[in-house]
C-alpha positions as CSV (number, residue, x, y, z in Angstrom):
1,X,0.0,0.0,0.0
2,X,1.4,3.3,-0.8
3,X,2.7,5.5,2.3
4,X,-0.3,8.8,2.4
5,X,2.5,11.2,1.8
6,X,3.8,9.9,-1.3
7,X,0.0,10.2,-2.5
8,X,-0.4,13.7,-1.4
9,X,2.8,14.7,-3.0
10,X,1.9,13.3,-6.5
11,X,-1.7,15.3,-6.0
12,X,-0.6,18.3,-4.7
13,X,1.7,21.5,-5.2
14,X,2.0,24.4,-2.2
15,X,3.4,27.5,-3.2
16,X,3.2,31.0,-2.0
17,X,0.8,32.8,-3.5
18,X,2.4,35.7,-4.6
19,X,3.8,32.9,-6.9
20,X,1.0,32.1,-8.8
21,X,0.3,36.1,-9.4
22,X,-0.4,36.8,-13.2
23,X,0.3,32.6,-13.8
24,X,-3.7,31.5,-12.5
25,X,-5.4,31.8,-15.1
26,X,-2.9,30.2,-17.6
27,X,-2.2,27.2,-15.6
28,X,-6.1,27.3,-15.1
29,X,-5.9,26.9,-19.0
30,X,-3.6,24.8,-19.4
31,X,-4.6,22.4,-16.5
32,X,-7.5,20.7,-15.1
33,X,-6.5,22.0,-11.0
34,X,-8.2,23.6,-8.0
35,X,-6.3,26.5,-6.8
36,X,-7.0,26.8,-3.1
37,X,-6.5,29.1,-0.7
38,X,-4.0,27.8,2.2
39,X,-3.5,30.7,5.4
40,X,-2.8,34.3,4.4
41,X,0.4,33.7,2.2
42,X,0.1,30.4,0.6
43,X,-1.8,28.3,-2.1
44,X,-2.3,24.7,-2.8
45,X,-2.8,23.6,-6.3
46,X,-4.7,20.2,-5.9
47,X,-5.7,17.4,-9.0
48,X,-5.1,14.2,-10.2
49,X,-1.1,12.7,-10.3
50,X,-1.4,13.6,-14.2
51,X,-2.4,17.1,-14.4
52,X,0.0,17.9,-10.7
53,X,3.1,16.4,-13.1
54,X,1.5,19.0,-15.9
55,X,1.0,21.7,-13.6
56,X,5.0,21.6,-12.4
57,X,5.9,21.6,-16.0
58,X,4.4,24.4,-17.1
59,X,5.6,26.3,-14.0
60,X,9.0,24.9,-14.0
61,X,8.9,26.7,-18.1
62,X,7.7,30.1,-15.9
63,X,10.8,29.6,-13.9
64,X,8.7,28.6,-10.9
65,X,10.5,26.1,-8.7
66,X,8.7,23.3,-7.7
67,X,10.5,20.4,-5.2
């Protein structure tokens, strides 16, 4: 059975928001996501394993970096 954190990692991103400024509504374009606000200064991007490995791609090309 796969350990819970592996699974949130592969469904998840959490960024600080000020990252995601003028980048929402393309990534909301280019992927199917929920962006979520998480606390006053950050974000969590949350879908399926597919469109997370597509979401860090196309911030990784907006030199967002994603670990």
């Amino acid at each position: 059975m796969p350990d819970a954190s592996q699974l949130r990692d592969s469904t998840q991103i959490v960024l600080p928001r000020e990252t995601l400024v003028g980048l929402e509504a393309r990534l909301d374009d280019v992927c199917t996501v929920s962006v979520v606000a998480e606390g006053e200064d950050d974000c969590r991007i949350v879908g399926s394993p597919v469109e997370i490995k597509r979401a860090t791609e196309f911030l990784a090309r907006h030199g967002v970096n994603v670990r």
